[in-house]
VONUTI-853238 format. One record per residue (C-alpha): residue number from 1; residue in one letter; z, y, x. Coordinates in steps of 0.001 Angstrom, whole numbers, always signed. Layout:
// residues N
NUM A Z Y X
...
//
This chain:
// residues 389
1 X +96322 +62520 +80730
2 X +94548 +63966 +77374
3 X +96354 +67294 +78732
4 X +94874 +67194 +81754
5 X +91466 +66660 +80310
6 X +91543 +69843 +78421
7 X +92975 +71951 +80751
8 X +90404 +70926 +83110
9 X +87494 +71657 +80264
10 X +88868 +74843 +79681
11 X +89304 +76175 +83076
12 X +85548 +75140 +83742
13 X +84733 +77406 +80983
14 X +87065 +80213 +82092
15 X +86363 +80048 +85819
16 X +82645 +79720 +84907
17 X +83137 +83758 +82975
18 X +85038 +85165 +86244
19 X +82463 +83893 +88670
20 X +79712 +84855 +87197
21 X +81234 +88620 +87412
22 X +81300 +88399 +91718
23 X +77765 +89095 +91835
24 X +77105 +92306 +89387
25 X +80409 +93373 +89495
26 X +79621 +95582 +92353
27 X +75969 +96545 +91680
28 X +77316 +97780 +88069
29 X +80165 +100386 +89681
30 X +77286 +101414 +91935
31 X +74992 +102159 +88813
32 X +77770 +104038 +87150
33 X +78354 +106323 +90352
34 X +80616 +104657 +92365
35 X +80993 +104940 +96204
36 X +81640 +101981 +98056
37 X +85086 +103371 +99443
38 X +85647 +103361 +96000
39 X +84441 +99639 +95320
40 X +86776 +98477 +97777
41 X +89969 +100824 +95793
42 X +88869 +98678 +92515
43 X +89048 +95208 +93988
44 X +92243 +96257 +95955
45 X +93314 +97404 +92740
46 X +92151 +94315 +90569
47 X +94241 +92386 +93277
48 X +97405 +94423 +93334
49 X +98088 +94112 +89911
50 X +98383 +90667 +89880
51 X +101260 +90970 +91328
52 X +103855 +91708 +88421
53 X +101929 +89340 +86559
54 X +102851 +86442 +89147
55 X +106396 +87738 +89087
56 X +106576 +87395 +85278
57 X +104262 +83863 +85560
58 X +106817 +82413 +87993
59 X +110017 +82782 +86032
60 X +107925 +82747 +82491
61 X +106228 +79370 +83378
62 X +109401 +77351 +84404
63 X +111245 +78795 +81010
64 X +109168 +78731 +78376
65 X +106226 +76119 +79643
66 X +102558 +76825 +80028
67 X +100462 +77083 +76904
68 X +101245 +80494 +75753
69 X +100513 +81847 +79268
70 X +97284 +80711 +79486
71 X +96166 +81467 +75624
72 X +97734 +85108 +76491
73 X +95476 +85343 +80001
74 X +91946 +84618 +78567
75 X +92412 +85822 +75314
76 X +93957 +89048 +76852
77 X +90781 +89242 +79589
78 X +87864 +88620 +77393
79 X +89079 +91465 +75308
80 X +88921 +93744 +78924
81 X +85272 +92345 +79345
82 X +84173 +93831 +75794
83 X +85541 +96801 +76577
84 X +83921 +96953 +79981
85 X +81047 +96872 +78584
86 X +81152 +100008 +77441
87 X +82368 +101434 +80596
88 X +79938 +104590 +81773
89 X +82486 +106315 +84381
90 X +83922 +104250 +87326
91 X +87608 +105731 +86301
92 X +87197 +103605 +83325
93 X +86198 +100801 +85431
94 X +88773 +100908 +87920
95 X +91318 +101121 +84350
96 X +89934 +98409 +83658
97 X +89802 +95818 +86237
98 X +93787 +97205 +87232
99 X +94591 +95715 +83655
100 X +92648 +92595 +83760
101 X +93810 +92258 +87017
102 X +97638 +92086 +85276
103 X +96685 +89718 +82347
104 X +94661 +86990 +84543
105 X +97806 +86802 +86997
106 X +99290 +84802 +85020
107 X +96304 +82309 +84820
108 X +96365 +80206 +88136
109 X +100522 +79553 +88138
110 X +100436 +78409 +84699
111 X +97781 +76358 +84740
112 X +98798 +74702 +88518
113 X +102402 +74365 +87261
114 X +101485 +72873 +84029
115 X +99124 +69992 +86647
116 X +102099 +69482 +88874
117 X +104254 +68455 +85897
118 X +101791 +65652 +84582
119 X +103174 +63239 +86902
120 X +106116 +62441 +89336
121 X +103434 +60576 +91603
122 X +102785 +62767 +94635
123 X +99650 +61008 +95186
124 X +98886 +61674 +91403
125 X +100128 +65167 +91921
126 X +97548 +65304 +94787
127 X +94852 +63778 +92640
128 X +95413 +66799 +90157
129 X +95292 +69450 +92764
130 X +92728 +68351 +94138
131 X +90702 +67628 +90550
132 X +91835 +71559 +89527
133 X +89728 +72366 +92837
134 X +86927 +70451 +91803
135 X +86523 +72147 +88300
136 X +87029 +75604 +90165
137 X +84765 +74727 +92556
138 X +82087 +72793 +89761
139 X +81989 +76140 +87788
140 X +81689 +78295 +90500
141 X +78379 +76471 +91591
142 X +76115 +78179 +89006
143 X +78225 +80830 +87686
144 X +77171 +83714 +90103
145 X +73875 +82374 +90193
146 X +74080 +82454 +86190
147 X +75873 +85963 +85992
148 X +72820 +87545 +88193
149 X +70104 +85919 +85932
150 X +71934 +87015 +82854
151 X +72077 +90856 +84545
152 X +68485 +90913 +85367
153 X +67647 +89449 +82027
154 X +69736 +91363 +79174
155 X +71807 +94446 +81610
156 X +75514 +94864 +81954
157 X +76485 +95792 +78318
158 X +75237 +93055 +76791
159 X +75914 +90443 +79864
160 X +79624 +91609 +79935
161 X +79662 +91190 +75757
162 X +78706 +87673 +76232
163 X +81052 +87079 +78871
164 X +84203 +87939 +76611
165 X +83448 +86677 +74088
166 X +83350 +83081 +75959
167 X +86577 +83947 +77123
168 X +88154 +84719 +73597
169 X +86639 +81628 +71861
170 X +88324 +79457 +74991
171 X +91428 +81222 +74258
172 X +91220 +79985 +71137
173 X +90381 +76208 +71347
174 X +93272 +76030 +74198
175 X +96069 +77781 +71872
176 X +94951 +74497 +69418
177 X +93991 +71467 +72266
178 X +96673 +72298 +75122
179 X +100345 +70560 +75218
180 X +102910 +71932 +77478
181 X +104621 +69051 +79694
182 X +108502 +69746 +79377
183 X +109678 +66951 +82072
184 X +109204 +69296 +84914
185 X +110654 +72526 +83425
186 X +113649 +74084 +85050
187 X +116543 +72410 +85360
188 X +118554 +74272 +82962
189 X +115555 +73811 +79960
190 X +115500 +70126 +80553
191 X +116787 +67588 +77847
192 X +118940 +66028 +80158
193 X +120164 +69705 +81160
194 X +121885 +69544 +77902
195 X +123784 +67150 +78303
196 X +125170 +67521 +82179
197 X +128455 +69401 +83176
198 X +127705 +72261 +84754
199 X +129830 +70947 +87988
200 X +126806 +68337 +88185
201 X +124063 +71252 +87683
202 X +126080 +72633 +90766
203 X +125777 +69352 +92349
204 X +122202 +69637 +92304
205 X +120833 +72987 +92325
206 X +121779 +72585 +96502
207 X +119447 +69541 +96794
208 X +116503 +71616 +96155
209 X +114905 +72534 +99469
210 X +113952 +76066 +100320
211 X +110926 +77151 +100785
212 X +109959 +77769 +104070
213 X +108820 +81603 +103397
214 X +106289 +81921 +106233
215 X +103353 +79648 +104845
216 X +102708 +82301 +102779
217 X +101182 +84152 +105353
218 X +98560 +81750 +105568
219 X +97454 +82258 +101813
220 X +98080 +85903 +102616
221 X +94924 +85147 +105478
222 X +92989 +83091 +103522
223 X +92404 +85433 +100497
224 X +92505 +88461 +102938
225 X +89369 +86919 +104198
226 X +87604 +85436 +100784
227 X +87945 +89081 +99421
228 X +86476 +90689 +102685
229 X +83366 +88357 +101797
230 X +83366 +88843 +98302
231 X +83360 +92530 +98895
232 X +80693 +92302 +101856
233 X +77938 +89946 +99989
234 X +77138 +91882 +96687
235 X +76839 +95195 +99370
236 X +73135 +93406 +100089
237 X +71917 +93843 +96620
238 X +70123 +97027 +96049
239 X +67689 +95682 +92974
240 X +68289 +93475 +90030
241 X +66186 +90392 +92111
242 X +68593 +91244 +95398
243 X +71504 +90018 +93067
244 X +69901 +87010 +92378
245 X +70272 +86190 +96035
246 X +73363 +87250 +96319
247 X +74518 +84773 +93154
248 X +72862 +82254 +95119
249 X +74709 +83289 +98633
250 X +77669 +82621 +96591
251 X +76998 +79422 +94969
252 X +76483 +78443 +98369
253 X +79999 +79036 +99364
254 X +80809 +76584 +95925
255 X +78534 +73731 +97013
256 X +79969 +73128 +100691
257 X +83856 +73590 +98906
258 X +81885 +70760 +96173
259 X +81041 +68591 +99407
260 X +84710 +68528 +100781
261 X +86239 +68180 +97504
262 X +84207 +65185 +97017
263 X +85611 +63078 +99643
264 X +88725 +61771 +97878
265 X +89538 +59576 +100848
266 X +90609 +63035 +102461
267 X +93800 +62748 +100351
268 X +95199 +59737 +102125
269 X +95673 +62465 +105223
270 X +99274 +64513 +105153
271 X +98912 +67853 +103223
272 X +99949 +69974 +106286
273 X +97296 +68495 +108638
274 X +94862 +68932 +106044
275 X +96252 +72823 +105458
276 X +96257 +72976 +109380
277 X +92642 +71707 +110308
278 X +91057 +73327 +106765
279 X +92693 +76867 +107820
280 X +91307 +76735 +112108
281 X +87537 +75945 +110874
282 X +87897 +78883 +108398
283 X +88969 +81390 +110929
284 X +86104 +79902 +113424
285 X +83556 +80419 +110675
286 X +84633 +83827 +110194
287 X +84416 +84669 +114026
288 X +80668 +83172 +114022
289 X +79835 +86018 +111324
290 X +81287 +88389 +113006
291 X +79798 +87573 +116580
292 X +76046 +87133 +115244
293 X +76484 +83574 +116180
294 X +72584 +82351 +116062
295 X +72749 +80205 +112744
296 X +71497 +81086 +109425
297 X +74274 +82643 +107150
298 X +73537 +80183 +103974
299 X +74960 +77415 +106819
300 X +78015 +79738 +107687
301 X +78700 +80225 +104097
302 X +78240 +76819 +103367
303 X +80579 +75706 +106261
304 X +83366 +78377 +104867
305 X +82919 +76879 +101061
306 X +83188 +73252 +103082
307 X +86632 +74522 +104936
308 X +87834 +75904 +101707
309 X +87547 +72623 +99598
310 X +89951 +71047 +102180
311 X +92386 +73772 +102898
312 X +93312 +74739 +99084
313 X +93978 +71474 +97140
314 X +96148 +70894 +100421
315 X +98194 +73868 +100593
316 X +98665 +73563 +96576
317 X +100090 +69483 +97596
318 X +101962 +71080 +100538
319 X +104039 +73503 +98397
320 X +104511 +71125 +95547
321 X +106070 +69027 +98658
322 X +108096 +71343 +99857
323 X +109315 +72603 +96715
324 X +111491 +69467 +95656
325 X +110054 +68501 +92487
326 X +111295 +71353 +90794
327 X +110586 +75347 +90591
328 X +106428 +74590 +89917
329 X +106360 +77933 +88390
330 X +107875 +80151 +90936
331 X +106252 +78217 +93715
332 X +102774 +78737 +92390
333 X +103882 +82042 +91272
334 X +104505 +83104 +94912
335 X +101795 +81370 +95976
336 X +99770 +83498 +93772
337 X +101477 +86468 +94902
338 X +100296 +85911 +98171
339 X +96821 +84934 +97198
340 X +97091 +89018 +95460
341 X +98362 +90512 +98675
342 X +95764 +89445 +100858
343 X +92857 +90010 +97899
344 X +93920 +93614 +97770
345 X +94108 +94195 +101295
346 X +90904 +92606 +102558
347 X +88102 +94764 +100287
348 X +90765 +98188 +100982
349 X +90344 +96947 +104564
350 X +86815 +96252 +104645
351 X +85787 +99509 +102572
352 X +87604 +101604 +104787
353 X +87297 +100011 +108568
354 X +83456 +98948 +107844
355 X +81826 +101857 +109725
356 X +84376 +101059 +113018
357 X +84454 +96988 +112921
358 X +82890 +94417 +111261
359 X +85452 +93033 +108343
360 X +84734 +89698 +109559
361 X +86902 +90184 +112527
362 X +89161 +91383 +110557
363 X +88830 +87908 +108422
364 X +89163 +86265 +111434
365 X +92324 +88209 +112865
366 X +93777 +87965 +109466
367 X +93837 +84052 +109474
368 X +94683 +83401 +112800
369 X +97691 +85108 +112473
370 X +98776 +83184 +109263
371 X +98130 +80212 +111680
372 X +100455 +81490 +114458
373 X +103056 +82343 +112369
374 X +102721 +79076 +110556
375 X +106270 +77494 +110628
376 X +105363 +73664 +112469
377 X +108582 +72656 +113010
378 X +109944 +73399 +109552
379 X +107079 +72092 +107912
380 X +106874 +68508 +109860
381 X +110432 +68058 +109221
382 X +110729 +68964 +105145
383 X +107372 +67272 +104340
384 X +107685 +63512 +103606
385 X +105194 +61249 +105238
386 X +102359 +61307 +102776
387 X +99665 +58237 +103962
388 X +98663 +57430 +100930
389 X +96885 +53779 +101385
//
């Protein structure tokens, strides 16, 4: 588990650099000129890239392993940050972002995929999802927080400097420190691949289970409506000290996700119920924003970080589940791809529909109908039984 040690130090470090960005990422384009019709175009933009990264990540991961992927995605995005830093037009920003966008794609499947081959346990496997979502979550804590302070203290040039060059030196230490785990690659790369006739690889490439293609629309919901927030929040800071509070609004969000992750006993429940019960809370939150429900919006936020601490280290057990022990990298590769989708449609949606509707609604519309079209049947009968006493 010396692997999974480092991988987990490392993504605290690089998760720690891209949080801190949510809260001055949008008072920066605004300094430079930028509308924010034009704000939301970025972030849809910074989302839609992924996209062909995931694509590349999913067949790249299960082929040649892990390591290189990840070295190549921060290495690749602290260089973007030192040249955002430099940025003075919001062209240049929106060039920008698009390309890191691309390179940090393939972050989240290659790290998840390289996690799900650790172990065959699927209560270890669930351990190690949910342990991935407590590093996120741990780093994301301070980070916006951190990233405000660090604005208000030394400005965006020199803030953004800092920030890639944290990135590059991680880079660096993983290229040296991380080991890719071969057990779990592809069928055909395996040792034992080698040595089978090809009328047994036949024999077994039919035993693989197919993904049930409609729990992507959940994802699809759920990062529809995180990027609806992340685009509404930093719209309430007008000064250097209104960022501050908006870091804070969003290390919020990271403590009540901290809470939920906490409570390992929640990972002797089945993955879907979890995914199920995790995803209706969200969508309810989202309605109480939108509705002026008469509670303070630190306590919303805090009950949507709380939601998302159950329903993501769930859905991440659920598809390794479902996926039959095999295809980590595509899986997590589409399951990134659908994490992109709804990312770039939620700010495009909220920058453009904000003067007609609130975008919470539209959070709220967008997960309910990832719920509805949530395959129950299909799911209860592919996924195992998974009490874990």
């Amino acid at each position: 588990m010396k692997t999974a040690v480092w991988l987990y130090l490392f993504l605290f470090v690089a998760f720690f650099d891209l949080h801190a960005q949510y809260p001055i990422l949008t008072p920066f384009a605004i300094s430079i000129g930028a509308a924010p019709s034009f704000i939301g175009l970025m972030m849809g933009m910074y989302s839609i890239t992924h996209l062909p990264g995931n694509l590349i990540a999913g067949f790249g991961v299960d082929r040649y392993g892990s390591r290189l992927f990840i070295v190549f995605s921060l290495l690749a995005a602290g260089v973007i940050l030192l040249f955002q830093s430099h940025v003075t037009d919001p062209w240049q920003l929106l060039l920008l972002r698009s390309i890191s966008g691309f390179v940090l794609a393939f972050l989240s499947p290659a790290c998840l995929a390289l996690l799900a081959r650790l172990t065959d346990d699927p209560k270890e496997q669930g351990k190690l999802m949910a342990g991935n979502g407590l590093v996120h979550t741990l780093a994301s804590v301070v980070s916006p927080a951190a990233g405000a302070y660090l604005v208000a203290k030394i400005g965006f040039a020199v803030a953004f400097t800092v920030l890639g060059w944290i990135l590059v030196v991680t880079a660096i230490c993983a290229l040296f420190f991380i080991k890719d785990m071969n057990r779990k690659l592809d069928a055909n790369k395996t040792a034992e691949g080698d040595a089978v006739s090809s009328l047994k690889k036949k024999q077994l490439t039919p035993s693989l289970p197919a993904l049930p293609w409609l729990i992507f629309l959940l994802p699809v919901g759920i990062s529809c409506a995180q990027g609806i927030l992340s685009f509404e929040l930093p719209l309430m800071a007008k000064t250097k000290e209104a960022m501050m509070t908006t870091g804070l609004l969003f290390s919020v969000i990271s403590i009540g996700a901290l809470i939920t992750l906490s409570m390992m006993f929640l990972n002797r429940f089945p993955s879907f119920h979890r995914t199920l019960f995790g995803s209706v809370c969200l969508a309810l939150l989202y309605f109480g924003i939108a509705t002026d429900v008469p509670l303070p919006l630190p306590v919303m936020l805090l009950g949507i970080g709380m939601a998302k601490g159950i329903v993501l280290p769930a859905l991440s057990t659920l598809l390794i589940e479902l996926s039959g022990g095999a295809r980590y990298g595509r899986t997590f590769s589409m399951l990134s791809i659908a994490f992109s989708i709804g990312a770039f449609l939620g700010p495009m949606l909220a920058g453009q529909l904000r003067g007609h509707v609130s975008p919470y609604y539209i959070a709220f519309l967008g997960l309910m109908i990832g719920l509805t079209l949530l395959p129950f049947y299909r799911i209860r009968t592919m996924t195992p039984n998974t009490h874990f006493s």
